[in-house]
N, C-alpha and C positions, 0 to 999 in steps of 0.2 A: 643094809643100812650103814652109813658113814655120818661124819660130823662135819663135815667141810675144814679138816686140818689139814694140810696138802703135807703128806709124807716126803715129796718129791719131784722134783722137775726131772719127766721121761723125754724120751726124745724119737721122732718120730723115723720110722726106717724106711715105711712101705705103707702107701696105701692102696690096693689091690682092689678093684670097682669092678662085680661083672653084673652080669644081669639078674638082676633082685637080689644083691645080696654086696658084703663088702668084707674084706679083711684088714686089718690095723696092722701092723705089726711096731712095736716100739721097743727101743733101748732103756733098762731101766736097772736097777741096784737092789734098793732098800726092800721095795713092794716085794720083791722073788725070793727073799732070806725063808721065807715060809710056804712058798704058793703051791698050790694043787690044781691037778686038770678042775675045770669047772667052780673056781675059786669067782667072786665075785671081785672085780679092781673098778674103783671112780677115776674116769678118763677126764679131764676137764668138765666132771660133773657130772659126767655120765654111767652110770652103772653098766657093764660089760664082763662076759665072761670068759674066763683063759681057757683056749682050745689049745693051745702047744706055751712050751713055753724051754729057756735051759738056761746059764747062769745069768746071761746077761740081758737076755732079753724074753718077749714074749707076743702070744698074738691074740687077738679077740675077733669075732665076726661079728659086725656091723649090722642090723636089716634094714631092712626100706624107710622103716616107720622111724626108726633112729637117725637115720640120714635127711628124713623131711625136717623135724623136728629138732635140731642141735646144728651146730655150726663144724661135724667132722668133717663133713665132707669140704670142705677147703682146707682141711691138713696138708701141707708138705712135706717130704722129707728133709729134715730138719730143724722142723717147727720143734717147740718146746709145748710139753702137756704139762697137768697137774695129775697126780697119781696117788692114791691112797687109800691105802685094803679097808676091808669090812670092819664096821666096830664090832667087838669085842665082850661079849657079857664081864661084868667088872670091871671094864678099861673104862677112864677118864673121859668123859663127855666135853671135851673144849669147847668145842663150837654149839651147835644145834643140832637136831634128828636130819639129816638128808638124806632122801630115799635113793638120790639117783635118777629120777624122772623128770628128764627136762621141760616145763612148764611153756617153753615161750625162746625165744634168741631176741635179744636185743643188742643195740649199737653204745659205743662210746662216743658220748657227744661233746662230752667237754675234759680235759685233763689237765690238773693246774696245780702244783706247788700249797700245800697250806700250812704254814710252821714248818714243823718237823714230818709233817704227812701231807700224802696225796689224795686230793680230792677227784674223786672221779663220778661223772652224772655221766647215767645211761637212759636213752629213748627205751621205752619196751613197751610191746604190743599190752591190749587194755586187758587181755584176759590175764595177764599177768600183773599190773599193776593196781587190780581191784583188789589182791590180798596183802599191798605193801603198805604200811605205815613206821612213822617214824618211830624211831628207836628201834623196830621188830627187827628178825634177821631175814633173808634174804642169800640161797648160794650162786655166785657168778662165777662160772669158770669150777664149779665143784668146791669156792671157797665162802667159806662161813664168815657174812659180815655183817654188819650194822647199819641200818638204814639214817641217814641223814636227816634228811628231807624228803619230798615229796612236791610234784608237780599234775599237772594238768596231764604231760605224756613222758613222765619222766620220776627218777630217782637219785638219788645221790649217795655216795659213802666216802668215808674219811676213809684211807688206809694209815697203815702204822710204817715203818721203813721196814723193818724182818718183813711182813707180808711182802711188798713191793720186791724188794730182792730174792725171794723164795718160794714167787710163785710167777707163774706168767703175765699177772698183772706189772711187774716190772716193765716187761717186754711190749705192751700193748699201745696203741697209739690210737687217736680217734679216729672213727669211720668204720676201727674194729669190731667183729661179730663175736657176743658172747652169750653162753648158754646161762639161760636162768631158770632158780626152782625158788618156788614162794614157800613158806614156813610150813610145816605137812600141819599142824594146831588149824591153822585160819582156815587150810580145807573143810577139814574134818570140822570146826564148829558150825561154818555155811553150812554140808550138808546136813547136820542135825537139825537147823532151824528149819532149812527146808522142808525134813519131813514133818517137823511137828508143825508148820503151815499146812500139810498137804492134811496130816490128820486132824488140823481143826475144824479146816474147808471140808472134811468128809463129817464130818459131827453136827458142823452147822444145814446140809442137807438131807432134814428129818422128814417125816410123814407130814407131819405138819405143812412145812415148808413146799414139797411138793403139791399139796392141795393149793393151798393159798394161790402159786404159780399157775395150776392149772393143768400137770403134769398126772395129775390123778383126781378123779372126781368120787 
């Protein structure tokens, strides 16, 4: 679990593609002051696990399902990630809960100056866009922000200037592909209503009911 506070811009060394399976490898500082084999690290939002790692850098293996689902696999070497360990029981909640489970990748459709911040609207597929509303949070790129607006196939957020120079959204330009997770709350309240829908529909088909129908005589 993380909060979308990006510890760190990693830097990308290697990525290693074979068959069903992928390795990362990245340049990194802050995240390593602590880290253990099989430590949990948010790659641009993506929860991954350290299989080697030594002062200065480290590696994660990729699977299939993570490489459909997220925007790694067009890493280069040299690209710039977001990096930021596991919270912590006791530690500071900034941002939101973020599991790490990329929901969806959408595009930057529009980037433009607003005040002192940057406004950025992203297209994103519907199954993600059914749990956005305004003001809710929302992680792109692994980072914890605040929803704007709202559209027909789209979202919007204001950023701050620290975000933009301290995370990859700095670096980003439109047409870019970013990884998104919807609020883990808005899951979790849709499935509850769904099941108390399922168990009403199973209450409302009584003895009764099936006579009437014709289903039993």
């Amino acid at each position: 679990m993380f909060t979308g506070i990006v510890e760190e811009l990693g830097l990308v060394k290697l990525l290693s593609v074979r068959v069903g399976t992928a390795q990362l490898q990245m340049y990194a500082q802050t995240v390593l002051t602590d880290v253990k084999l099989g430590d949990s690290l948010s790659v641009n939002g993506v929860c991954l696990t350290v299989v080697s790692f030594s002062a200065r850098e480290f590696a994660v293996d990729v699977m299939p399902e993570t490489l459909r689902r997220s925007n790694l696999m067009e890493l280069k070497p040299g690209d710039s990630v977001n990096l930021e360990r596991a919270l912590t029981l006791g530690g500071r909640l900034g941002g939101h809960l973020v599991s790490g489970h990329v929901d969806g990748v959408g595009r930057i459709a529009e980037r433009r100056l607003e005040g002192n911040a940057v406004l950025f609207r992203f297209s994103a597929p519907s199954e993600v866009l059914r749990y956005i509303i305004s003001k809710g949070s929302v992680a792109v790129d692994g980072i914890s922000l605040t929803v704007a607006d709202t559209g027909l196939d789209w979202f919007s957020v204001s950023v701050i200037p620290h975000t933009v120079s301290h995370t990859t959204l700095g670096r980003k330009r439109e047409g870019e592909k970013v990884n998104l997770e919807n609020d883990l709350i808005g899951k979790y309240v849709e499935r509850l209503l769904f099941a108390q829908r399922d168990e009403k529909q199973k209450e409302d088909i009584s003895v009764d009911f099936l006579m009437k129908t014709g289903f039993l005589q």
